[in-house]
C-alpha positions as CSV (number, residue, x, y, z in Angstrom):
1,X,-79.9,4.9,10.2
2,X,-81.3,2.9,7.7
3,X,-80.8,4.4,4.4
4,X,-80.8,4.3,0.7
5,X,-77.8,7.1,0.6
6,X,-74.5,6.5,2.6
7,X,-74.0,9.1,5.1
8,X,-77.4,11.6,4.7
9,X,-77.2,15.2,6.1
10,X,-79.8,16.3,8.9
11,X,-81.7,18.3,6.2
12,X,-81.4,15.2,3.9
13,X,-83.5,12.8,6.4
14,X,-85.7,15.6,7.5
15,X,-87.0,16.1,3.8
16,X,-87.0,12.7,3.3
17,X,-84.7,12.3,0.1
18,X,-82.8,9.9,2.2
19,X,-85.8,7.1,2.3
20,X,-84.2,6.5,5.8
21,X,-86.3,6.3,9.2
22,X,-83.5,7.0,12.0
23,X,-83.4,7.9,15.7
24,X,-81.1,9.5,18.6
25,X,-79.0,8.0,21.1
26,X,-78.7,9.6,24.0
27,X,-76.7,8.4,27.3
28,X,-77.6,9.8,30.2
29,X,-76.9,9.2,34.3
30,X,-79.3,7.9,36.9
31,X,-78.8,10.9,38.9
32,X,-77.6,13.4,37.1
33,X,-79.3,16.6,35.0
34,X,-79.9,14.4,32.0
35,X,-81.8,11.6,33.8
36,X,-83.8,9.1,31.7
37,X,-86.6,10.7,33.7
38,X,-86.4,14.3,32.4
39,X,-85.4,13.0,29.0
40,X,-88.7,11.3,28.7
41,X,-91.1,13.8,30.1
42,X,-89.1,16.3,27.5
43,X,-89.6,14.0,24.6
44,X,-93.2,13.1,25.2
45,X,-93.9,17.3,25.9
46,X,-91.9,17.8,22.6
47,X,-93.4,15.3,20.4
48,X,-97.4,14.8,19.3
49,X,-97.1,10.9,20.1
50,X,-100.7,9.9,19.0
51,X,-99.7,11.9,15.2
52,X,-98.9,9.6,12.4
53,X,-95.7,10.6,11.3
54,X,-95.0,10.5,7.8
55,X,-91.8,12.2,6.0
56,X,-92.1,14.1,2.7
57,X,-93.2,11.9,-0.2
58,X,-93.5,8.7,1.7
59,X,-95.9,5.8,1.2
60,X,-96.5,2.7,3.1
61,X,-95.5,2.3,6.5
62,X,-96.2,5.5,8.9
63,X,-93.9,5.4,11.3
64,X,-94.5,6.0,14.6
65,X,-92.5,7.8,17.5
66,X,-90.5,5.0,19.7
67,X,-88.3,4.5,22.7
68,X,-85.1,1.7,21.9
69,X,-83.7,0.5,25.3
70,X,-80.7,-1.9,25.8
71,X,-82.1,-3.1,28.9
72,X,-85.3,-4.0,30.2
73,X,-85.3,-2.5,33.3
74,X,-85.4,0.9,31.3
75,X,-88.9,-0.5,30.0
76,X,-90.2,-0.6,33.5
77,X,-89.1,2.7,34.3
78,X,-90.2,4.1,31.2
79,X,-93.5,2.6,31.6
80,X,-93.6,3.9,35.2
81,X,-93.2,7.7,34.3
82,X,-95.9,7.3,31.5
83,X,-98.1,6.4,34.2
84,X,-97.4,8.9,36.4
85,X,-97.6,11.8,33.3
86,X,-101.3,13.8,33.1
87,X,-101.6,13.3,29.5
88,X,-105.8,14.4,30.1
89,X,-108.2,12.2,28.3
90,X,-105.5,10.4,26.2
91,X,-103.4,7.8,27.6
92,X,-99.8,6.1,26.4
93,X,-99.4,2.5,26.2
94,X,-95.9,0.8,25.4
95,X,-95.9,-2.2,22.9
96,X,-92.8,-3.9,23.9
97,X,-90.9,-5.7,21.3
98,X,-87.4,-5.6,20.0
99,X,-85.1,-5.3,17.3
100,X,-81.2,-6.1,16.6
101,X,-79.1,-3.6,16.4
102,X,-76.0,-3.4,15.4
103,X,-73.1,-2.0,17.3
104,X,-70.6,-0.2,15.0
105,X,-67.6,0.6,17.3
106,X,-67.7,-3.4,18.2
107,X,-68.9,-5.0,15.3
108,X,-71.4,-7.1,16.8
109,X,-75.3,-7.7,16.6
110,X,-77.1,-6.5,19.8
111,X,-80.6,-7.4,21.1
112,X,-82.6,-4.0,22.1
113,X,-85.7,-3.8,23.4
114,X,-88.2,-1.6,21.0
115,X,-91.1,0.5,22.9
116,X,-94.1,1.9,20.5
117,X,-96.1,4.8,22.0
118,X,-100.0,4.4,21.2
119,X,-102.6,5.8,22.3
120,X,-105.3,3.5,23.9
């Protein structure tokens, strides 16, 4: 979370009092119920990726709905269930990039690998 307020609430970064963008971490296991497969075909069914999101009394940058991955071989596979979704006439294409991030718990910056969702 990146914010101008230590410590927002939920409703606080949903109205956008917070001026913070943020985003969910979510672990998961290669084979079990939460997948990384499931969770994206869920997210992408959930969330209108080609809207430009913008929260309550922003200006400036739109933000756009993103996948973070530690490692790269979660880009591949991310880009590979993309592929295989029927999204109809629109299609999905990753911008690969990254960002640091830093790790609370361990103090330490960490490299992760940033995917944009656009539509082509």
């Amino acid at each position: 979370i990146n914010s101008a307020m230590p410590h927002p609430t939920p409703q606080q970064l949903k109205s956008g009092s917070s001026n913070a963008i943020y985003g969910v971490q979510i672990q998961y296991e290669s084979d079990g119920a939460a997948n990384i497969s499931n969770i994206v075909v869920e997210y992408l069914q959930r969330v209108d990726v080609f809207d430009r999101y913008k929260q309550k009394h922003h200006v400036g940058i739109q933000y756009r709905p993103g996948i973070f991955a530690e490692h790269e071989d979660e880009v591949k596979y991310v880009q590979q269930i993309i592929d295989q979704m029927n999204l109809g006439e629109q299609k999905l294409q990753l911008q690969i990039g990254w960002i640091f991030r830093f790790d609370i718990i361990n103090s330490e910056k960490q490299v992760c690998n940033i995917m944009e969702l656009n539509k082509t």
